[in-house]
C-alpha positions as CSV (number, residue, x, y, z in Angstrom):
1,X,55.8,96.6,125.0
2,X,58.7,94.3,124.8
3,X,61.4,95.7,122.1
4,X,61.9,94.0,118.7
5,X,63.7,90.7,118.8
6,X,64.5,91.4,122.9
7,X,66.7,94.3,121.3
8,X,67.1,97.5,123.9
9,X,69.7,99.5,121.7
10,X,68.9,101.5,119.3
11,X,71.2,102.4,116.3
12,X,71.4,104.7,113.4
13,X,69.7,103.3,110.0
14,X,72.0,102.6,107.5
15,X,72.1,101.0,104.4
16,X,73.9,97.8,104.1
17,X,75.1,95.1,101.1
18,X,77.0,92.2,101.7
19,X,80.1,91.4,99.5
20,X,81.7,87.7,99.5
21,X,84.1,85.4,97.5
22,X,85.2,82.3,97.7
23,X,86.9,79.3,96.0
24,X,84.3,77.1,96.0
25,X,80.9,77.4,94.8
26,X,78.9,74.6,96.6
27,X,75.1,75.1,97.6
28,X,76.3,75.8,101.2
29,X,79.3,77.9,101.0
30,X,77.8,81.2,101.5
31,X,74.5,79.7,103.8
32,X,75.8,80.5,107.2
33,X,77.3,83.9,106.0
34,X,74.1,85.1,104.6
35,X,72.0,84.1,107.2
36,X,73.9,85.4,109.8
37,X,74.0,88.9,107.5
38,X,70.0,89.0,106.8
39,X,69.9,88.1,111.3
40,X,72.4,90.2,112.9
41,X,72.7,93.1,110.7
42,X,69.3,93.7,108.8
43,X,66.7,92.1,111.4
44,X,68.7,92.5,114.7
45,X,70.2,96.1,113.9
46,X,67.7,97.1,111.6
47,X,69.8,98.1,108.3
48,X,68.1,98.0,105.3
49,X,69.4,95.3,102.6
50,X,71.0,96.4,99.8
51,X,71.7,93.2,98.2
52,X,74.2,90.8,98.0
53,X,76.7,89.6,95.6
54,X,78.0,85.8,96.8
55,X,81.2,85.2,94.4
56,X,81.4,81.5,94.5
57,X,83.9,79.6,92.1
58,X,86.4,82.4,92.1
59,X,89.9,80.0,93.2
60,X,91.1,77.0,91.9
61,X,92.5,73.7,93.9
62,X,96.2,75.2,94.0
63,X,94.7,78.2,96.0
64,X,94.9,80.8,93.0
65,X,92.6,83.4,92.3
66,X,90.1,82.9,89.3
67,X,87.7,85.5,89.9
68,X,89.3,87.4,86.9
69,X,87.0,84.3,84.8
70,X,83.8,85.2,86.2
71,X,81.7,87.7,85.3
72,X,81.8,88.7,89.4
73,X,84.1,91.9,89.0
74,X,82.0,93.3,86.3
75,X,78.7,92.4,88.5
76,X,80.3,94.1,91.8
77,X,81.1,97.0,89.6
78,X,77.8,97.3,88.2
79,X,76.1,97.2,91.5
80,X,78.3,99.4,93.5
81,X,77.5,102.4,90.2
82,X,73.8,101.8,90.5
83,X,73.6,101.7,94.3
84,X,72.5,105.0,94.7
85,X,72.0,105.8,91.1
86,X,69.6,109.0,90.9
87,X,66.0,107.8,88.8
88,X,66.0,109.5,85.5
89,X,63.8,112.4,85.2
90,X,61.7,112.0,82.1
C-alpha cells in the first residue's frame, strides 16, 4: 500500500492554526499562504486545522501599522482563549 500523498515519514499529531497580517486586503493576498498551510502542514504532515485568522487591511500606503483599527487583535485574542477552552459542564 503506497503511503498517503507518497509521504514515508511519519510525524507527531499536533494541532495547528495559522496567523497572518498584511497591508493589503485584496482577494489574493493571503491565497498562496493558505493553500500552501491547508497542503504542507495539515494534508502533507497531517496536523489538524485549528483555524485561521487572515488580517488583511492592517497598513496603510506610508507602510504604517493600522491593525490597531480592525477588529483583528480582539479576534486573535478571542480565538487564542477559546482554543482549548474546556466545554461547560451543565
Amino acid at each position: 500500500m503506497d503511503p498517503p500523498l507518497g509521504r514515508y515519514e511519519k510525524y507527531p499529531v499536533k494541532d495547528s492554526v495559522l496567523l497572518m497580517t498584511a497591508a493589503d486586503n485584496y482577494f489574493w493576498t493571503f491565497e498562496q499562504a493558505a493553500a500552501y498551510y491547508r497542503f504542507a502542514i495539515v494534508n502533507y504532515i497531517g496536523f489538524h486545522d485549528k483555524g485561521m485568522i487572515l488580517a488583511g487591511g492592517c497598513g496603510d500606503t506610508n507602510g504604517k501599522p493600522q491593525i490597531e483599527k480592525t477588529e483583528y487583535l480582539s479576534q486573535a485574542y478571542e480565538f487564542g482563549k477559546n482554543l482549548y477552552r474546556m466545554p461547560e459542564r451543565g
